[in-house]
C-alpha positions in Angstrom: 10.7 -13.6 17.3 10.5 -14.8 14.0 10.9 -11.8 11.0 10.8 -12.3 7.7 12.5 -9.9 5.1 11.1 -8.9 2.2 13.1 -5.7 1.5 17.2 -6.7 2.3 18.0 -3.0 0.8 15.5 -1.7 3.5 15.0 -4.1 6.3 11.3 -4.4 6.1 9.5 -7.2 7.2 6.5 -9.1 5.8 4.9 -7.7 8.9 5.7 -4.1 8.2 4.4 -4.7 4.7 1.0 -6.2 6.3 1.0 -3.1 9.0 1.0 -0.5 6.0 -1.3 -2.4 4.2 -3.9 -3.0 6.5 -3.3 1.2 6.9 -4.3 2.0 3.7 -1.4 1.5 1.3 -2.7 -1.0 -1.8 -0.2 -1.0 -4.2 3.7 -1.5 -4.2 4.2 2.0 -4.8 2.1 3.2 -1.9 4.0 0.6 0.5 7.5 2.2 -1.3 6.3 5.5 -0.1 5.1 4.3 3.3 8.7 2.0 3.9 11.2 2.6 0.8 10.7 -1.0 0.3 11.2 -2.0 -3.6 13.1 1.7 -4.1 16.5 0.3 -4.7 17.2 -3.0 -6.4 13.4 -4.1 -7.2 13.9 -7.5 -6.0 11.1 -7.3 -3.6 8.7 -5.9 -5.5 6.8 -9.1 -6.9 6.7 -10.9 -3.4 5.1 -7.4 -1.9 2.6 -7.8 -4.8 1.9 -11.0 -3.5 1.3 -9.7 0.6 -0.9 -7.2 -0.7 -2.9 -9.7 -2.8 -6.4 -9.0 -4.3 -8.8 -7.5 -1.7 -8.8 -6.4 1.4 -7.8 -2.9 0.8 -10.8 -0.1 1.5 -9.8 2.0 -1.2 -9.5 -0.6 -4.2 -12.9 -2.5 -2.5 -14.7 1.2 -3.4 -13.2 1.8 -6.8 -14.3 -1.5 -8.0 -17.8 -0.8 -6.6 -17.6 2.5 -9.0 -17.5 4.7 -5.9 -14.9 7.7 -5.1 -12.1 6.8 -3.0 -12.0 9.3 -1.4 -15.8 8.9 -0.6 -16.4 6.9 2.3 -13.2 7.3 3.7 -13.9 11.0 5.7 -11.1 12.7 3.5 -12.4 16.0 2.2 -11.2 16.1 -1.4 -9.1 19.3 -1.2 -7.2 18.0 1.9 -6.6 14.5 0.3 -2.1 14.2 -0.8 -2.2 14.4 -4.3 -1.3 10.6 -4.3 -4.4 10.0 -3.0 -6.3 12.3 -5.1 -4.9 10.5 -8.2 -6.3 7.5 -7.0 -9.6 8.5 -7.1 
């Protein structure tokens, strides 16, 4: 098996990264919550901006269509973390 490290401080993988992406997390903040990666040295932090690209997250898709993110996700807004409420 084949892994590539993006986070050495962490150990996470570019497929970790692509995991908590493709679960929601859109920015390198979100994926720092999700996996620490990026929360010590910072040297990851431009190469995870480049795995999460521009697109292909539900949550940026509906704020650039003007919709709530929280919206078409099923989240009721009261029970949303207060990360997520931000976000929307």
């Amino acid at each position: 098996m084949n892994r590539v490290y993006v986070c050495s401080c962490f150990g996470i993988t570019e497929t970790q990264v692509k995991e908590h992406a493709a679960a929601g997390a859109c920015t390198p903040r979100q994926i720092a919550s999700a996996s620490k990666a990026g929360t010590d040295c910072g040297s990851c932090v431009r190469r995870i901006q480049s795995l999460l690209g521009r697109g292909g997250c539900p949550r940026r898709e509906l704020l650039d269509r003007g919709a709530s993110a929280l919206a078409e996700l099923d989240v009721p807004e009261g029970a949303a973390p207060p990360a997520l409420r931000e976000a929307a």
